[in-house]
C-alpha positions in Angstrom: 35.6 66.5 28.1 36.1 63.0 27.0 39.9 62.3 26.1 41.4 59.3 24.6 45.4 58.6 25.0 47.4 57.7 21.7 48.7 54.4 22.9 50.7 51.6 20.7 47.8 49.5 19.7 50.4 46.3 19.2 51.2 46.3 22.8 47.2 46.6 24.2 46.3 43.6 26.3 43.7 41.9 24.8 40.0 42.9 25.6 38.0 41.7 28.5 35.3 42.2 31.1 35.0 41.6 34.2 38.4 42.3 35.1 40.0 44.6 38.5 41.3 48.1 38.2 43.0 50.1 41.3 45.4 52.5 41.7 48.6 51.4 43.1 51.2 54.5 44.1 49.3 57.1 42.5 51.0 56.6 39.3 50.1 53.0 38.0 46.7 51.1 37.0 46.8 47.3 38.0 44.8 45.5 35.7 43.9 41.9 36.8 42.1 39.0 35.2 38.1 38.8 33.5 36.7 37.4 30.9 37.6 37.9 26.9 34.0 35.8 26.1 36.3 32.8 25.5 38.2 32.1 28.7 39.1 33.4 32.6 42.0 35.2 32.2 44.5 35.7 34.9 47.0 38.4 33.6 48.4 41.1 35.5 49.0 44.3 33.9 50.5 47.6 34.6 49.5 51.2 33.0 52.7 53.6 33.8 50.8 56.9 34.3 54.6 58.6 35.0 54.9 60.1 31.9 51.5 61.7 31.8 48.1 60.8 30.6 48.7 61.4 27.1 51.7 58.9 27.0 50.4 55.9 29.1 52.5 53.1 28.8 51.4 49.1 29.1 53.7 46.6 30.8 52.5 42.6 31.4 55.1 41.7 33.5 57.2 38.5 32.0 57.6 37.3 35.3 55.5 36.6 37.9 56.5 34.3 40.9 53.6 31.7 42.3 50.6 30.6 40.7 48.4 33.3 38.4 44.6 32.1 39.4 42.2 32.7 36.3 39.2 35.5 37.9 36.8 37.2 37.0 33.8 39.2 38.7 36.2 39.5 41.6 37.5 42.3 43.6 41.0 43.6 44.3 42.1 46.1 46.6 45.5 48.2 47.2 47.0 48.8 50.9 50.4 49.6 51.0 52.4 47.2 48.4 50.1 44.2 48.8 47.0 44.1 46.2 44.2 41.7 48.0 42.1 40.0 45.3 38.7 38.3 47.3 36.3 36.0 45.7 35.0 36.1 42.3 34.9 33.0 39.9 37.2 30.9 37.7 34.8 29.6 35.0 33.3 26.8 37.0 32.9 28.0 40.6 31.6 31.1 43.0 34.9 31.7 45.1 35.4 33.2 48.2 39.5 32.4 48.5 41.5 35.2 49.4 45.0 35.8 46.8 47.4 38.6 48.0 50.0 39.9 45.1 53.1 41.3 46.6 53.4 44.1 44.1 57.2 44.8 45.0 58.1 41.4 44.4 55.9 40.4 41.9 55.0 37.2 43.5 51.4 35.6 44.4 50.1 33.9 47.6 47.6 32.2 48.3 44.6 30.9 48.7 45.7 32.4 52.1 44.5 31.2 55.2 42.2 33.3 57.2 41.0 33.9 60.7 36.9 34.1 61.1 33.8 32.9 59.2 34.4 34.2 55.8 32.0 35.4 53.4 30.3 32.4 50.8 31.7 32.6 47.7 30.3 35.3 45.2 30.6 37.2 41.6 30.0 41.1 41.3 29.9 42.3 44.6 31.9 45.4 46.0 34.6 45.8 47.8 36.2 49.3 49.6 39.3 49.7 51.7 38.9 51.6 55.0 42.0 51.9 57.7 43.3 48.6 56.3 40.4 46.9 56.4 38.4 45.9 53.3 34.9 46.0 53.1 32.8 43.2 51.2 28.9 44.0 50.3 26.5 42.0 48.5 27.1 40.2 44.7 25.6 36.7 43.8 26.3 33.6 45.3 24.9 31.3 42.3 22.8 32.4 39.1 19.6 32.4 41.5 20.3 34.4 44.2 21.7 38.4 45.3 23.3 39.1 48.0 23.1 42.2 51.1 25.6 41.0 53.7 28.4 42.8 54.4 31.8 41.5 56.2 35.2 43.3 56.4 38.7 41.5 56.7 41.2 42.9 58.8 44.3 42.9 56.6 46.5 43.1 59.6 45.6 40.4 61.0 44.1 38.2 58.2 40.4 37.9 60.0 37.2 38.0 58.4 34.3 40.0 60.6 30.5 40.3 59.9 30.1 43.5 61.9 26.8 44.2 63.4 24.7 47.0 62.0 21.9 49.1 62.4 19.6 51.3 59.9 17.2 49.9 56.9 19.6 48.0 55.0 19.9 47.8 51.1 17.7 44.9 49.5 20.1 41.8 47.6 21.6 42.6 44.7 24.7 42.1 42.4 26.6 44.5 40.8 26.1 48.0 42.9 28.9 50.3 43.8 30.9 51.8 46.7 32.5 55.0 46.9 34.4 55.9 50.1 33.3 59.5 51.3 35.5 60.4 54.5 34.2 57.6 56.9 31.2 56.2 54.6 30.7 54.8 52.1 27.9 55.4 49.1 26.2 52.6 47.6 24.6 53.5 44.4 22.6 51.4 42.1 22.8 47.4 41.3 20.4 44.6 39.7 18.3 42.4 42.3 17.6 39.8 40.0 14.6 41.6 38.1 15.2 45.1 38.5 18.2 47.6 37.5 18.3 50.0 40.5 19.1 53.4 41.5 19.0 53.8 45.1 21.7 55.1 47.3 22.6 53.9 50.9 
């Protein structure tokens, strides 16, 4: 059953695509960045799921410490209180710059330094957390080209890895997604360029 929350329709952010959404805590949504069809945004925004489903409440925080990079097609992941946000573009460039927002303090780092070969910058590619580690896969480089590498960074100690695998691989593509299982993740679907797919690996 579909459901839609009575929320204060002053106090919505405004609307976007291309934009991050994780759960931080179990009771908030982080919101982060995309695109409004005009500009890169680079807000933050908090959903306080405390009071229950029906009575979600917005909060852009008035204060953020360091500097709030416009994104968009990026990715962001939650371990612990830190929320890592990896690649994804600013309106002019493919990015593959890592950004770490200490959600406790509500302050930004970054482009952070980083040990390893990192992935090349890219838009729309996936990214799942696994014991502290976050998993990149695929997404587009440049308007020509998809993507099927995968790398994980080691959050503990800041190093990027392009693990060796084994097993028919997916083909490029942009756009799929991930869903953590136990120890595996399920990779469902994406666009290589000239087809919308709907395989799962």
């Amino acid at each position: 059953t579909w459901f839609q929350p009575k929320v204060d329709k002053n106090k919505l952010p405004q609307p976007r695509m291309g934009h991050s959404s994780q759960v931080w805590n179990g009771s908030q949504i982080i919101i982060y960045g995309g695109w409004n069809g005009f500009q890169v945004l680079s807000d933050v925004i908090f959903i306080d799921l405390k009071k229950g489903i029906d009575k979600l409440t917005f909060n852009i925080p008035s204060i953020i410490r360091g500097e709030a990079p416009m994104r968009q097609f990026h990715t962001s992941s939650i371990i612990d209180n830190q929320m890592f946000v990896f690649g994804g573009g600013d309106g002019k460039f493919w990015l593959n710059d890592l950004l770490i927002l200490d959600l406790m303090g509500l302050e930004w780092s970054g482009p952070v330094t980083t040990q390893g070969i990192a992935p090349v910058g890219r838009l729309q590619h996936s990214a799942i957390t696994f014991d502290k580690k976050i998993y990149i896969f695929g997404g587009e480089p440049d308007q020509l080209r998809q993507l099927n590498d995968i790398f994980y960074l080691d959050t503990e100690t800041l190093t990027w890895v392009k693990p060796m695998v084994s097993g028919d691989e997916p083909s490029a593509r942009v756009s799929t997604t991930g869903c953590l299982i136990d120890s595996k993740i399920i990779y469902f679907g994406g666009y290589d360029g000239v087809h919308w797919m709907n395989d799962v690996h």
